[in-house]
N, C-alpha and C positions, 0 to 999 in steps of 0.2 A: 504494500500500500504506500511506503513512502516511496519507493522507487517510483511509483506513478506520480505521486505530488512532485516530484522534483523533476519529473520528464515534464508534467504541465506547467510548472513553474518558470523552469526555464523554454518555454515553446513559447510562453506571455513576456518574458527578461528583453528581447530585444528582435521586435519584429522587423521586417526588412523592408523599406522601401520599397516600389515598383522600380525604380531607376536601378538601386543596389542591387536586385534578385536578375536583373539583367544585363548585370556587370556594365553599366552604364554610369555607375555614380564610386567613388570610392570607401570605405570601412566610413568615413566619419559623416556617411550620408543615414547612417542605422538607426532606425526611429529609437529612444529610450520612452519605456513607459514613467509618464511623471508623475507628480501626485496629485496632478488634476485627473489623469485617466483613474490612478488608483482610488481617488473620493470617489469619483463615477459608477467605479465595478461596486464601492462599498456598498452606496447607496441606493444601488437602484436598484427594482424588487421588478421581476420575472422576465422574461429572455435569457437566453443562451450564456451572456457573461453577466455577470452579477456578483452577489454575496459571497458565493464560492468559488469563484475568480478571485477576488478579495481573498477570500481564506488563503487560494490556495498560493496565492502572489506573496504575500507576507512571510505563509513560514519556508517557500523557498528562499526565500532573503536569511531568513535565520537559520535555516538548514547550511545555507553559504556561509556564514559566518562561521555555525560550531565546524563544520569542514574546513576553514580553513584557521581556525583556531587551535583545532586537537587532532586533524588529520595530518595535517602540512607544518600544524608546530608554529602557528606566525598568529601570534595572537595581539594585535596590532591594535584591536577593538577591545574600548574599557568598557566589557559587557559584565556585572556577574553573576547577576541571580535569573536570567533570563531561561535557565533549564529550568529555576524550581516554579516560574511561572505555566499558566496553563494556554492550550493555544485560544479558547476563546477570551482570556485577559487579552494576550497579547494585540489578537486584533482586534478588540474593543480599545483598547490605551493606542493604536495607529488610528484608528477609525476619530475616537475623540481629538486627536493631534489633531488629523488635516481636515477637521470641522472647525479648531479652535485657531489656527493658523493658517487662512489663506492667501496669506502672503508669502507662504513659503511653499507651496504646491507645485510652481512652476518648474521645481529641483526634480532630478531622477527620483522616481519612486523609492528604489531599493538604497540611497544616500538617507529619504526619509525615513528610512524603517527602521536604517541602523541607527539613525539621530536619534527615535522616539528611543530606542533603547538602551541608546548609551545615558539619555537624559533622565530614565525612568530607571535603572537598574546598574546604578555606576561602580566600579570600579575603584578600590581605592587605586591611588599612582604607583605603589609600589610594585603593583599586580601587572600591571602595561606592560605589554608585551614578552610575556612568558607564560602567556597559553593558558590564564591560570583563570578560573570563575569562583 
């Protein structure tokens, strides 16, 4: 089941332009989902993308983190209690972020997700970068 969420996670991470997919534009033409797409998937109630778009966009972001936290050893992100959280806190505490801040929406989605978490479940400094929650 996560191998799914994290195939659909990253299939939503960075869709491709029409120009890019026909080798017509270069890498820095690759649409990023922002946090105005991501409020949109949150909020919006029945179609195709939606809620569980939302879900499942979010904890791909935090799937990428603890991977590249404890799998690769680069824990570079002042994350720490973000395991003992649950996933629907998590994306109720993203979901109230980019309801409470829309002036910062126009950022990559998955920049906001790491921000609500770094700001919501911080790290002392001593911890910064040694992989450690």
């Amino acid at each position: 089941m996560k191998s799914l969420l994290v195939a659909i996670a990253l299939t939503l991470l960075a869709p491709v332009s029409a120009d890019a997919a026909a080798g017509k534009a270069d890498l820095l033409s690759v649409t990023v989902v922002t946090g105005n797409t991501l409020h949109e998937w949150c909020n919006k109630t029945g179609g195709k993308i939606g809620p569980l778009t939302c879900k499942v966009y979010i904890m791909g972001v935090v799937d990428g983190i603890s991977d590249e936290v404890f799998i690769n050893g680069k824990g570079d992100y002042p994350v720490c209690a973000a395991p003992k959280a649950t996933t629907n806190q998590i994306v109720d505490i993203t979901k109230t972020y980019l309801t409470d801040h829309p002036e910062q929406r126009h950022h990559a989605a998955a920049f906001l997700v790491r921000q609500v978490l770094t700001l919501t479940f911080p790290c002392p400094p001593a911890l910064w970068g040694k992989g450690e929650r």
